[in-house]
LONUDO-540204 format. One record per residue (C-alpha): y, z, x; residue in one letter. Coordinates in nm, 2 decimals, decimal comma. Example, Ala and Ser with C-alpha at 12.3 -4.5 7.8 and 13.67 -1.06 7.14 Angstrom:
((-0,45 0,78 1,23) "A")
((-0,11 0,71 1,37) "S")
This chain:
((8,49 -4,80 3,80) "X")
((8,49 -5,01 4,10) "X")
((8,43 -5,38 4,08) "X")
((8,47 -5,48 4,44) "X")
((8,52 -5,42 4,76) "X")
((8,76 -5,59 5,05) "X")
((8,63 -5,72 5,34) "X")
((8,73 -5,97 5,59) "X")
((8,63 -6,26 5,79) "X")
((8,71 -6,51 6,09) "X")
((8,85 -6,81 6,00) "X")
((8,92 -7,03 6,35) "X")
((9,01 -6,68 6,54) "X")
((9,20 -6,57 6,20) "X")
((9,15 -6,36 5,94) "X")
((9,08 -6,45 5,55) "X")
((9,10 -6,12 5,34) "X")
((8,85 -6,13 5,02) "X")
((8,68 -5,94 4,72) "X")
((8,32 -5,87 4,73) "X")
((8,18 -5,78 4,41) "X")
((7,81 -5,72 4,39) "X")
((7,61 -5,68 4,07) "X")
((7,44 -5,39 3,91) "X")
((7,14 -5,34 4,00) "X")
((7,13 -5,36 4,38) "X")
((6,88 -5,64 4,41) "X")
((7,02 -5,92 4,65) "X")
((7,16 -6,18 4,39) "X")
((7,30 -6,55 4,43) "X")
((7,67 -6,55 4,55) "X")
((7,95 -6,70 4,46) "X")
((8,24 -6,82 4,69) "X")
((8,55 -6,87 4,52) "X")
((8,94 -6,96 4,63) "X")
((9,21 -7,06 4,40) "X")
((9,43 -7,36 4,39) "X")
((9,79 -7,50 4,51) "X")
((10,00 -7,21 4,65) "X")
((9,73 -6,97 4,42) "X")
((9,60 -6,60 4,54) "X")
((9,34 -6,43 4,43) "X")
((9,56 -6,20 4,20) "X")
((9,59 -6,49 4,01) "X")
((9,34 -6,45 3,76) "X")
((9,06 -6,48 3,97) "X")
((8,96 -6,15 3,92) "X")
((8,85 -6,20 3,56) "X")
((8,59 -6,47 3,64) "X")
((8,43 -6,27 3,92) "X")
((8,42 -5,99 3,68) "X")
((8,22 -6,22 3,42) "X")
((8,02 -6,36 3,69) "X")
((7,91 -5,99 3,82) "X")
((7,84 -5,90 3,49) "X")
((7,61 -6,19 3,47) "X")
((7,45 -6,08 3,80) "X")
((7,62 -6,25 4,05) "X")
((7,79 -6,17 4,33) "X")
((8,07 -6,34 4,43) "X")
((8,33 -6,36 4,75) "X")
((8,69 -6,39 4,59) "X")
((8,89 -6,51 4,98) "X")
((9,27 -6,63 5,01) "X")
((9,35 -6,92 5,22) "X")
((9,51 -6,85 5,57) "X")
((9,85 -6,82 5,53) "X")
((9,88 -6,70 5,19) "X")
((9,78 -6,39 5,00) "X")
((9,64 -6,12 5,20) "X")
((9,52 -6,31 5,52) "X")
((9,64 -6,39 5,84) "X")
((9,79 -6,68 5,95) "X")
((10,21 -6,75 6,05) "X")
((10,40 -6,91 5,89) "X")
((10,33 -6,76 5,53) "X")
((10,30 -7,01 5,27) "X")
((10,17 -7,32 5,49) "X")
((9,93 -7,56 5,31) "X")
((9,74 -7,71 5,55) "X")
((9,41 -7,89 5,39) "X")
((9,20 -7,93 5,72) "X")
((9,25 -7,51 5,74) "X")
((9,17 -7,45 5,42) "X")
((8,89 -7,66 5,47) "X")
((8,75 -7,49 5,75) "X")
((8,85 -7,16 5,55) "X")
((8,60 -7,27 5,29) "X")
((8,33 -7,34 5,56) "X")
((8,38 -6,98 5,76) "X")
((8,36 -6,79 5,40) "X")
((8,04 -7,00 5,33) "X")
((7,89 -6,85 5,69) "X")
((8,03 -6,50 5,59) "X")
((7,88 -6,53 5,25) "X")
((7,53 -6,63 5,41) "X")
((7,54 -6,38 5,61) "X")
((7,55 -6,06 5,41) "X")
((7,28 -5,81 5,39) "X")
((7,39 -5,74 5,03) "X")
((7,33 -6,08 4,89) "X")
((7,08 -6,41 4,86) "X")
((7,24 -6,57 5,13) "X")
((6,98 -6,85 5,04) "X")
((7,15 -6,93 4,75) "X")
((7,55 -7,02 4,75) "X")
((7,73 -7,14 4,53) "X")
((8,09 -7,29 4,58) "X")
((8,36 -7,26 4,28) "X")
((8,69 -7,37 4,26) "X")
((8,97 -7,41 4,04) "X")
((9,28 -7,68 4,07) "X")
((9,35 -7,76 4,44) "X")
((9,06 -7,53 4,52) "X")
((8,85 -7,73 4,30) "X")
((8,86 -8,04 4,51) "X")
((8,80 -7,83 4,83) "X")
((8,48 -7,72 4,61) "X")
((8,39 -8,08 4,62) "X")
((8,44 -8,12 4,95) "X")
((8,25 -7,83 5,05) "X")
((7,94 -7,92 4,83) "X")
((7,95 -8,24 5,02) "X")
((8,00 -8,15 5,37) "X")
((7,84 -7,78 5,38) "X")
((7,47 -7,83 5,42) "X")
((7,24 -7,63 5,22) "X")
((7,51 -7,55 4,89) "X")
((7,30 -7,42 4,58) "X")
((7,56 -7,56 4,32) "X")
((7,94 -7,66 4,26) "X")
((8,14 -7,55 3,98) "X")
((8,51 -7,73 3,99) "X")
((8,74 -7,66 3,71) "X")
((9,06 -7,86 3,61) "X")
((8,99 -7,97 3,92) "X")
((9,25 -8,19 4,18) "X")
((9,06 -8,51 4,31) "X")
((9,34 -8,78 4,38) "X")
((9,62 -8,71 4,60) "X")
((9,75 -9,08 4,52) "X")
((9,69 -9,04 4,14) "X")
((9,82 -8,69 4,12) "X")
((10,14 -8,83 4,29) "X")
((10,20 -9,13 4,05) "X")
((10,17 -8,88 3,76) "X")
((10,51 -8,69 3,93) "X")
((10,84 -8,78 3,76) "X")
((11,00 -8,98 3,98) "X")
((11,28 -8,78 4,02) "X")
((11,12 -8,52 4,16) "X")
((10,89 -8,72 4,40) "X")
((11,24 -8,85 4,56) "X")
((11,34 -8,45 4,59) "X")
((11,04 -8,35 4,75) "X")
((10,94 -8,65 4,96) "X")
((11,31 -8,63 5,20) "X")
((11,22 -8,25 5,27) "X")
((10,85 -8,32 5,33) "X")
((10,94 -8,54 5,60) "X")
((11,22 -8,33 5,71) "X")
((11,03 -8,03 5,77) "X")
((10,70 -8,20 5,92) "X")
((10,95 -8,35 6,20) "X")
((11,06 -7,96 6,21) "X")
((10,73 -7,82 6,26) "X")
((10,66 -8,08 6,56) "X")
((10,98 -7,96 6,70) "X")
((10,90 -7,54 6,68) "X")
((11,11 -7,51 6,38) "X")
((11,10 -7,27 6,09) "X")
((10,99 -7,43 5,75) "X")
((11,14 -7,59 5,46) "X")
((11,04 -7,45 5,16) "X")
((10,95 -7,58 4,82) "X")
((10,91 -7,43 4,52) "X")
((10,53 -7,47 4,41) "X")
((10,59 -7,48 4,08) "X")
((10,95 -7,60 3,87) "X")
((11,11 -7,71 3,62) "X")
((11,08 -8,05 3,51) "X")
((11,26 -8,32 3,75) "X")
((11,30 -8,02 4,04) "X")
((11,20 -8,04 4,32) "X")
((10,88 -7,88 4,32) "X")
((10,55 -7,94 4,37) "X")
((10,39 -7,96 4,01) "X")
((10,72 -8,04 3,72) "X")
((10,52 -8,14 3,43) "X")
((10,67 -7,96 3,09) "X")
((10,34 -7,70 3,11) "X")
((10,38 -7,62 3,47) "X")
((10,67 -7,33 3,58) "X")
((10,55 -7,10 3,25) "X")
((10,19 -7,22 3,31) "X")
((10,15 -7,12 3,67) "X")
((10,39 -6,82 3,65) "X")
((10,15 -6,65 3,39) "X")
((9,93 -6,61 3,63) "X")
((10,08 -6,38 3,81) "X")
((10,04 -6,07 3,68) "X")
((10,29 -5,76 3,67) "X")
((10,41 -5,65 3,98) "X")
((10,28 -5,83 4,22) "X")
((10,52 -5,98 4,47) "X")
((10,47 -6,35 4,48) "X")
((10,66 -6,61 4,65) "X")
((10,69 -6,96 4,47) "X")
((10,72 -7,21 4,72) "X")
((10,53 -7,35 5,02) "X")
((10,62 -7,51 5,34) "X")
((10,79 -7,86 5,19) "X")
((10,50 -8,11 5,45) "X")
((10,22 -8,00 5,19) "X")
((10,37 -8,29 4,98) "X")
((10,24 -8,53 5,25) "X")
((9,89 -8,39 5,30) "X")
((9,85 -8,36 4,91) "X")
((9,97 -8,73 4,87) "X")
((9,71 -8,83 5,12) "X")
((9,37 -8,61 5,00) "X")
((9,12 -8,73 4,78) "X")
((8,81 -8,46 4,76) "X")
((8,69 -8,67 4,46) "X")
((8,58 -8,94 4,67) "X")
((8,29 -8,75 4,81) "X")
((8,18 -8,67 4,44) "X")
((7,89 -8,93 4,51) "X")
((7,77 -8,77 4,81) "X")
((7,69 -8,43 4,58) "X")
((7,32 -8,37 4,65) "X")
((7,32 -8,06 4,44) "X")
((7,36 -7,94 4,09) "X")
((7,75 -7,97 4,01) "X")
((7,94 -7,84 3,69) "X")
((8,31 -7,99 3,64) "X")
((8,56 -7,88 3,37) "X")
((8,79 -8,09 3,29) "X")
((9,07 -8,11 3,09) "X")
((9,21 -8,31 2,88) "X")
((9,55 -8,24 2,87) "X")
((9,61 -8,22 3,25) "X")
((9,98 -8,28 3,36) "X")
((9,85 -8,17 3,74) "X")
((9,51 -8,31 3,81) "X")
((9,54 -8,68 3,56) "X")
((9,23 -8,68 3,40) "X")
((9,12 -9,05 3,38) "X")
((9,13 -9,05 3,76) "X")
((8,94 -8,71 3,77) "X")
((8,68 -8,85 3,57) "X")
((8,62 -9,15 3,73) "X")
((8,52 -8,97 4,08) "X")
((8,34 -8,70 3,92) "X")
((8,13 -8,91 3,70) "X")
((7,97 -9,09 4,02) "X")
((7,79 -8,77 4,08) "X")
((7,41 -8,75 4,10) "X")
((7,34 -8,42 3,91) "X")
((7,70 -8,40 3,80) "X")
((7,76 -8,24 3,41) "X")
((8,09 -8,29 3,29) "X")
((8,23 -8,06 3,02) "X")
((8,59 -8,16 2,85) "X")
((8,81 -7,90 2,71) "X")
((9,12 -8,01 2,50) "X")
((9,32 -7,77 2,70) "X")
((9,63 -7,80 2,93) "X")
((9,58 -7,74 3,33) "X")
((9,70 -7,41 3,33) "X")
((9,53 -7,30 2,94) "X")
((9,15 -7,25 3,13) "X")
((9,26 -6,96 3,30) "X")
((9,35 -6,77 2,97) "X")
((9,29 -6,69 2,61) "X")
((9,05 -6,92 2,44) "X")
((9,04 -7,17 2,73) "X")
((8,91 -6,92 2,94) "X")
((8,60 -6,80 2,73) "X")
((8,52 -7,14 2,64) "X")
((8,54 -7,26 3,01) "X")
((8,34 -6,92 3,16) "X")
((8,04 -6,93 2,90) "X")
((8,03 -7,27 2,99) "X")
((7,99 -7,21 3,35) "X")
((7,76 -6,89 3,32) "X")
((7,53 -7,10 3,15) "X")
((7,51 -7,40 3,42) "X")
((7,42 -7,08 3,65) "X")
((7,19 -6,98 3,48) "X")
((7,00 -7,31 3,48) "X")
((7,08 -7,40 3,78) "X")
((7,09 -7,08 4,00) "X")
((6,89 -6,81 3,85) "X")
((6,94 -6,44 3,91) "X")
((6,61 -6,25 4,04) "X")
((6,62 -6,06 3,63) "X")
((6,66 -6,42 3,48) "X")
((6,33 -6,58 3,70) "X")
((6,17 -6,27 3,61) "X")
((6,21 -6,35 3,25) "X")
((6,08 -6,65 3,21) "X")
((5,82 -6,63 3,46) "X")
């Protein structure tokens, strides 16, 4: 049976590839835009929460980043937040747009990295139904005194070395996203190389690195500042075990939302996306849409 459909849309003259699964039913429904964290595609267990959410009667728009995954964008593997960013607005318009759906209603849901562009979005995007964020990245700063400080004086010489390479033409430097403790990698914690590599499931292709000048962009962003300027309903699942996204800072910007609801999970950063952490995490965030975003069956119900 066939769950979704691929489709495609322009991103600053490029192209982001994406999923389109529509519910049963084929009444327009509240949709869903969705994009995964650092380095992440939607391969990546992405898939199995649009698959819960359709079941639900959503429909949701799965998209990878420029650069990564099935979209356009040269070099591969370049993390640029600004393009992500504007990725996030332009699947926002497509999402709106499509005859299939309730434009009206769009929600924005994102996990790790992604999760603080969900925040951002929610913030800056005018007319966003709800936010769902899970083990979401808020503090670039915070996130980068958690690093072992070995690794942060691996990465930081080759973050420099290949942003003065891209002024200059050059090809990248790459990093590996995820490593082994004290590499040079992006995320080192103990829970990280297994964590993020179980995502990936068998036989896809997947390259573990990014272009090394992320480091200096990630360093610098902090989505969970604009937590406060929320105006709609927002859902944030946090964890409290999180080697990536430190969870005393994550709570301390998420917290200052208006019609924020913060569920903790005594899971690792990488444990939501699977197993028990997953269920637990998914119910969790099929109920807040419920409440907060309705499908048509649901109003019917308790009208």
């Amino acid at each position: 049976m066939t769950t979704h459909s691929e489709v495609h849309f322009p991103s600053q003259g490029e192209r982001c590839a994406a999923w389109l699964y529509l519910p049963p039913g084929g009444r327009p429904a509240p949709i869903i835009v969705m994009a995964h964290g650092l380095g992440g595609v939607r391969q990546m267990r992405l898939d199995a929460y649009a698959k819960r959410f359709q079941a639900a009667g959503y429909a949701c728009l799965v998209f990878d980043y420029r650069h990564f995954g099935g979209s356009e964008g040269m070099p591969r593997q370049l993390l640029d937040v600004r393009k992500q960013q504007a990725d996030w607005r332009a699947a926002v318009e497509f999402a709106r747009g499509l005859a299939q759906v309730d434009g009206r209603r769009v929600v924005v849901w994102g996990t790790s990295f992604g999760g603080g562009h969900a925040v951002h979005t929610g913030a800056t995007v005018e007319g966003v139904s709800a936010v769902i964020a899970q083990c979401l990245f808020t503090d670039g700063l915070a996130s980068g005194l958690a690093m072992n400080p070995i690794t942060s004086l691996r990465v930081l010489p080759l973050a420099i070395a290949d942003q003065l390479l891209a002024w200059a033409g050059a090809k990248p430097i790459m990093v590996n996203t995820s490593g082994a403790p004290c590499s040079a990698a992006l995320m080192t914690a103990r829970d990280c190389l297994g964590g993020y590599l179980k995502l990936v499931p068998s036989g896809l292709s997947f390259p573990n690195y990014v272009a090394a000048r992320a480091a200096l962009q990630i360093m610098a962003y902090r989505p969970g500042k604009l937590a406060r300027q929320l105006r709609c309903p927002a859902l944030f699942c946090v964890c409290e075990h999180d080697t990536v996204a430190p969870t005393r800072s994550t709570l301390r910007h998420v917290r200052k939302a208006p019609r924020g609801e913060v569920k903790l999970y005594r899971e690792g950063h990488f444990d939501v996306y699977v197993g028990q952490g997953f269920e637990k995490v998914v119910a969790d965030q099929i109920n807040f849409l419920r409440r907060h975003v309705p499908t048509p069956s649901a109003k019917e119900s308790t009208s």
